[in-house]
C-alpha positions in Angstrom: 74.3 112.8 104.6 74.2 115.7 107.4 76.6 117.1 109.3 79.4 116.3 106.9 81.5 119.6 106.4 82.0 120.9 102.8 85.3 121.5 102.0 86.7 125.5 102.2 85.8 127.8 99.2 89.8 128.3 98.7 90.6 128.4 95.4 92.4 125.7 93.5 96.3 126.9 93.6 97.2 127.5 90.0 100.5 126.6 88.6 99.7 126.1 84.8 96.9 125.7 83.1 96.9 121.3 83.3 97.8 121.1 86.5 94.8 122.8 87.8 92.8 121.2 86.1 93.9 118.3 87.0 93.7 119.2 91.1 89.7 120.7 90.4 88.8 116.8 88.7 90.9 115.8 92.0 88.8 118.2 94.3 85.6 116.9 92.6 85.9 113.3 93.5 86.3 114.0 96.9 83.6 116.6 97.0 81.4 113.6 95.6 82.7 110.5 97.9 83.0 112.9 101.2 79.8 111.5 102.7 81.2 107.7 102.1 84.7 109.1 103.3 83.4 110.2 106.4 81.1 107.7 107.3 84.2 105.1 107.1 86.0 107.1 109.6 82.7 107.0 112.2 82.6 103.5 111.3 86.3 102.8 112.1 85.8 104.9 115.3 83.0 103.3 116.1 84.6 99.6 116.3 88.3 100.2 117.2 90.2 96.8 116.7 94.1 96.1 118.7 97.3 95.8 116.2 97.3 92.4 114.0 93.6 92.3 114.6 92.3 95.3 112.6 90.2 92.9 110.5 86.9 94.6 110.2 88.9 97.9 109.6 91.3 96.4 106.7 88.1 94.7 104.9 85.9 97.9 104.8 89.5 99.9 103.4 89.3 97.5 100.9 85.4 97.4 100.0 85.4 101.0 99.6 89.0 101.3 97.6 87.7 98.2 95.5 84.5 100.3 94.6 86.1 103.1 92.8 88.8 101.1 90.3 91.4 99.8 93.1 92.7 96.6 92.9 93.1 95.3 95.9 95.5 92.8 97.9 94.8 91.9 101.7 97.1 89.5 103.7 100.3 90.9 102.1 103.6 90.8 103.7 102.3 87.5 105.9 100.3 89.8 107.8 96.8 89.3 107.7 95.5 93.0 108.4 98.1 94.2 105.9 96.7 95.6 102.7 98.1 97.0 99.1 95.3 98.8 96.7 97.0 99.7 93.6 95.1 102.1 91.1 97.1 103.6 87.2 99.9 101.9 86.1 102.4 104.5 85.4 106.0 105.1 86.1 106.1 107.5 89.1 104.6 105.4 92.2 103.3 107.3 95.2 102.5 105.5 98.4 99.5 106.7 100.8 99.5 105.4 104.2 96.5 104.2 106.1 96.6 102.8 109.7 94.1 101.8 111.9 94.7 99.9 114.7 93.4 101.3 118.2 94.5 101.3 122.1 93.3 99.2 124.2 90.4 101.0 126.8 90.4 104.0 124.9 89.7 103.0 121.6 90.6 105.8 118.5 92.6 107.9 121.4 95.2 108.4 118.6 92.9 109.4 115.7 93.9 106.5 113.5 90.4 106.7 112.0 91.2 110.0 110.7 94.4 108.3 109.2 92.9 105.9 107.2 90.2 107.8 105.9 92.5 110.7 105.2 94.7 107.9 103.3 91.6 106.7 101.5 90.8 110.3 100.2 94.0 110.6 98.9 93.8 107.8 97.2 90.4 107.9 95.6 91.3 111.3 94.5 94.5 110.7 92.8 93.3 107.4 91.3 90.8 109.4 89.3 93.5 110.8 87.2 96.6 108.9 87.8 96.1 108.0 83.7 96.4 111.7 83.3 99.1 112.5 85.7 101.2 108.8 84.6 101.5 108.0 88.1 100.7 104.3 89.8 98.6 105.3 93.9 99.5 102.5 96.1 97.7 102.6 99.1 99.4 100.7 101.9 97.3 99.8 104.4 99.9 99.0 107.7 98.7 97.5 110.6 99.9 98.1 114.6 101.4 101.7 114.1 100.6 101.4 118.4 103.0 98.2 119.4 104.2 96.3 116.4 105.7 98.5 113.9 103.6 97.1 110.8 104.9 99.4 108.5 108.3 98.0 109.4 107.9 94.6 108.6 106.1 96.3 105.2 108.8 97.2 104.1 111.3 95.0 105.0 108.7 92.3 103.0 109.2 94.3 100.3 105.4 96.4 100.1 107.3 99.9 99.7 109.7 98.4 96.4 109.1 100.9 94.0 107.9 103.1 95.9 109.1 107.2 94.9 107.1 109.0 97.4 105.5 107.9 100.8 102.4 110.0 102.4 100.2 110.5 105.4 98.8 112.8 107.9 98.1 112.4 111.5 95.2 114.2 113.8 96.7 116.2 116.4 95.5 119.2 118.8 97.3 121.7 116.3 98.6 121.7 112.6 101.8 121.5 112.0 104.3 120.0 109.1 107.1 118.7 110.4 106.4 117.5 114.2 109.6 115.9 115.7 109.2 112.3 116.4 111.6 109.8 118.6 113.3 107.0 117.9 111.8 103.9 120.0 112.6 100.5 121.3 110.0 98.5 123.0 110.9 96.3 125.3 109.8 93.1 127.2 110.8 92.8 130.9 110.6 89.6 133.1 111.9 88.1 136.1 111.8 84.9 137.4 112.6 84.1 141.2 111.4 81.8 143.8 107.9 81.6 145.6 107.5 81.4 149.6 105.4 82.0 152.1 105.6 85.9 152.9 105.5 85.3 156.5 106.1 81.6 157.7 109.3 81.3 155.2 110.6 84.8 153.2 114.1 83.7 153.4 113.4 81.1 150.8 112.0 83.1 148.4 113.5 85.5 145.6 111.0 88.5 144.9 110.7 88.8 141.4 108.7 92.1 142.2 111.4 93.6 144.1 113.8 93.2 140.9 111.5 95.1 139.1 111.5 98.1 141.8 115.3 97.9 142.3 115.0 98.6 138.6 113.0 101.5 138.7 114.7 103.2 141.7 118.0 102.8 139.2 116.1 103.7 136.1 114.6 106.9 138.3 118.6 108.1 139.3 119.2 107.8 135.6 117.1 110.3 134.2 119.3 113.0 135.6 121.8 111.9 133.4 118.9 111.8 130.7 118.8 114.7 127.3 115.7 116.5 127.2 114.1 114.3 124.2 115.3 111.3 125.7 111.9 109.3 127.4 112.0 105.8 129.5 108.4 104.7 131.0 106.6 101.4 131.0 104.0 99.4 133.1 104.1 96.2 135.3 101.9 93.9 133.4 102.6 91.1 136.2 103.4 91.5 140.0 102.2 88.5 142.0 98.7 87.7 143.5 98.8 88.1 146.8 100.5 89.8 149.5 101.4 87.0 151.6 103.1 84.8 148.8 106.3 86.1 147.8 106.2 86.8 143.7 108.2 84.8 141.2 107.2 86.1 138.8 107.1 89.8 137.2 106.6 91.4 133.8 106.8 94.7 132.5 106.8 96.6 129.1 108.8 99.6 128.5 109.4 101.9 126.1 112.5 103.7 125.4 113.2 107.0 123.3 115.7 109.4 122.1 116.3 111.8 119.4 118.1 108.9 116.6 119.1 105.7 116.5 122.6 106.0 117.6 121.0 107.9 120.6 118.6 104.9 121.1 121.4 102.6 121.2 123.1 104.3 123.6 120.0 105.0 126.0 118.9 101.5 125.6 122.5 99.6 126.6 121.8 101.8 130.4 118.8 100.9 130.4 119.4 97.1 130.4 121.8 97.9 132.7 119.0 99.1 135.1 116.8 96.3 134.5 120.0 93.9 135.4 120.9 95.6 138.6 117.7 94.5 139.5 118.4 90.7 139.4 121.6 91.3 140.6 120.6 92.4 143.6 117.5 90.0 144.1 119.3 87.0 142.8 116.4 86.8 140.5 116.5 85.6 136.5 116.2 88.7 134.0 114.8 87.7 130.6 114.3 91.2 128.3 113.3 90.8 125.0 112.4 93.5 121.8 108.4 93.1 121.2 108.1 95.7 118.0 110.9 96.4 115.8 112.7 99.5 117.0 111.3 102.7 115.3 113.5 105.2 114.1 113.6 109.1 113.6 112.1 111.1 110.8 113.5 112.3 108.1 111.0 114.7 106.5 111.7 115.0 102.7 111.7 119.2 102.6 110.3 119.2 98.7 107.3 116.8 99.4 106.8 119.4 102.9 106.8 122.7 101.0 104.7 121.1 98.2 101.9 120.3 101.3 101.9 123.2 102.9 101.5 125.4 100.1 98.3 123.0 99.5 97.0 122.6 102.3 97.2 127.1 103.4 94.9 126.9 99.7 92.5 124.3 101.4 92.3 127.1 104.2 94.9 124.9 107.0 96.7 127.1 108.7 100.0 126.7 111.0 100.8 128.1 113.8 104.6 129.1 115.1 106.1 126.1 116.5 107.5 126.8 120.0 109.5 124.4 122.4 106.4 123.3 124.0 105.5 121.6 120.6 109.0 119.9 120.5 108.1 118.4 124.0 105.2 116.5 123.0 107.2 113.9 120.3 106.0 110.9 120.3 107.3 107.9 118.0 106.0 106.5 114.5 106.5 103.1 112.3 106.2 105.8 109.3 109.9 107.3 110.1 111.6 104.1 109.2 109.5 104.7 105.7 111.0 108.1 105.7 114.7 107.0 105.9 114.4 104.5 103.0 111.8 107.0 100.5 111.2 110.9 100.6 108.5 110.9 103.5 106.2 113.3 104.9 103.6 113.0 108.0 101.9 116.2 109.1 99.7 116.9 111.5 96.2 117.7 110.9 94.0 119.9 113.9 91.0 118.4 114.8 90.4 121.1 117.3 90.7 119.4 120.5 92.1 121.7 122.3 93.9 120.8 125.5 92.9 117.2 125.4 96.0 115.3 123.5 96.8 112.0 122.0 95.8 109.1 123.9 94.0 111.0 126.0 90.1 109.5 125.9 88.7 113.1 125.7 90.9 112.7 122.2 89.1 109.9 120.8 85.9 111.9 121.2 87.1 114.5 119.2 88.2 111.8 116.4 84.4 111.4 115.5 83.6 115.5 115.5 83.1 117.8 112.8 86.4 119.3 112.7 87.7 116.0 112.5 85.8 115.2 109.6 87.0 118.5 107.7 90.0 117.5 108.2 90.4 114.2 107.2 88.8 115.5 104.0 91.2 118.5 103.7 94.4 116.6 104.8 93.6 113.9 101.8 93.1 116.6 99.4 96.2 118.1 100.6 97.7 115.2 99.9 96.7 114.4 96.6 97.7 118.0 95.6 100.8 117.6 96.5 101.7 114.0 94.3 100.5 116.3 91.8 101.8 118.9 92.0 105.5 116.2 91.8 103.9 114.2 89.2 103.1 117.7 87.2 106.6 119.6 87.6 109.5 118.0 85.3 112.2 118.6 87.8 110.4 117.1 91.1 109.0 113.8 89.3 112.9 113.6 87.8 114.0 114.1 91.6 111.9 111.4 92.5 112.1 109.0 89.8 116.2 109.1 90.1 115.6 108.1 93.6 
């Protein structure tokens, strides 16, 4: 297959004689399924699917993990897009995420294509000698990373039990290992007034729309009592049908952010407060409800980190000084509530795009490039590297065993 980058000529990172050897039989597998790897991520790209909908992208996970020795469970955790691939049977278990859900209008904006087929590499490469390394790879495949926290109800179903480690990596402008992600809460907003006649009759109405404005003008004061990483911004989603009819009805979605939870919870209780000024002073009905499970903060487990980066500089990665402009651009994840429960990691792979950013539409484009491909291939390698490099060392697969 053309066009498919090779991986870099880097030399496998020795650390004793086995373990090597171990990472060049890794290397080799990947070297060999890297056209198949690739083309599932151009495949994913090519038909982006909404959370809780991802079926074509959960079936084709499985096909290809099936294919080389998984075994394979779809529909777990009552959600049908959900998948667990298990492959080796021993004691240390290490979890690979894959997502794949896209947004709407702008399809793989987010890169979750690269996700799951970095998650897949991972995978394949460490279930070719998770015999040798007496380690169990469980893929998890976790649907609506965007708007439904999938990996949430995962593992509050019970997918991550016995889990000792949990993986992924994420496509992003520029590398980096520990990127700082919010704490979110995803909320639901309507009002309900009265209808009237706009002209003939406004004094029987209630404007559903004007709660929502009264709302924002309260929520707009509030950001000057906002932190820096603290983030409120939503959409109306419903605001009436024509001008000369009163509305009474109006919906909106918002999101909510802060450093941690306990800052969440804080942020959150004003910002109800704004939404209920609003019906206050309209007269109108406030209904606000939680659409996702809330997301929480990382915790990046520092052992798992150093183990990556010192694989992925061998795979030729490089990362560059983190400044306060990096810090500024946090965005929120379903994997942090994974990272508080099991020793986590999620760094960012570069997929050279430059100025163009998540969710940004020029983003998706990059999703299907070259780069991207390299790095899908190199962030999965990375990956497996590091579970073996904590299934190979004594003291880290102790560490992780002991919980």
């Amino acid at each position: 297959m053309r066009g498919i980058p090779p991986l870099t000529t880097q030399k496998v990172p020795a650390q004793g004689a086995t373990t090597a050897a171990v990472k060049l039989a890794a290397r080799v597998v990947v070297d060999q399924a890297a056209p198949e790897l690739v083309a599932l991520s151009h495949r994913l790209h090519a038909h982006p699917e909404l959370g809780f909908e991802e079926e074509r992208a959960c079936g084709w996970l499985g096909e290809v993990l099936e294919a080389h020795g998984f075994t394979v469970r779809t529909g777990v955790c009552e959600l049908p897009t959900a998948l667990v691939a298990e492959r080796g049977s021993g004691p240390l278990v290490i979890g690979i995420c894959a997502e794949y859900d896209a947004l709407p209008g702008i399809g793989h904006a987010c890169g979750h294509n690269v996700i799951a087929s970095a998650a897949v590499t991972a995978a394949l490469a460490l279930g070719a000698v998770a015999d040798d390394l007496g380690i169990t790879v469980r893929l998890l495949g976790t649907p609506a990373e965007e708007n439904g926290g999938g990996k949430v109800l995962m593992l509050e179903r019970g997918a991550f039990t016995g889990v000792h480690a949990a993986m992924m990596v994420h496509p992003a402008p520029r590398e980096r290992l520990d990127p700082l992600c919010l704490a979110r809460a995803q909320l639901s907003i309507r009002y309900d007034g009265r209808a009237a006649h706009a002209s003939a009759c406004p004094e029987d109405g209630l404007n559903a729309a004007d709660a929502l404005t009264v709302a924002q003008v309260a929520l707009g004061l509030l950001r000057q009592h906002m932190t820096p990483d603290q983030r409120v911004h939503g959409i109306t989603t419903t605001g009436g049908q024509v001008p000369n009819v009163i509305p009474e009805l109006t919906e909106a979605a918002y999101y909510v952010r802060a450093a941690s939870l306990p800052a969440l919870t804080d942020l959150e209780a004003r910002v109800r407060e704004c939404f209920e000024a609003g019906a206050v002073a309209t007269r109108t009905k406030l209904t606000i409800g939680s659409t996702s499970p809330a997301y929480s903060h990382f915790q990046h487990d520092p052992h798992l980190l150093a183990a990556y980066e010192r694989n992925a500089l061998a795979l030729g990665r490089t990362f560059p000084p983190v400044g306060p402009a990096d810090d500024r651009q946090a965005g929120s994840t379903d994997m942090a509530n994974v990272s508080l429960a099991i020793p986590s990691i999620q760094p960012l792979v570069s997929i050279g795009s430059g100025t163009a950013g998540l969710h940004q539409a020029e983003f998706a484009q990059y999703a299907a490039r070259p780069e991207a491909d390299r790095a899908l291939l190199e962030g999965g390698l990375a990956m497996a590297w590091t579970a073996i490099d904590m299934a190979s060392d004594s003291r880290a697969r102790e560490r992780l065993l002991s919980g």
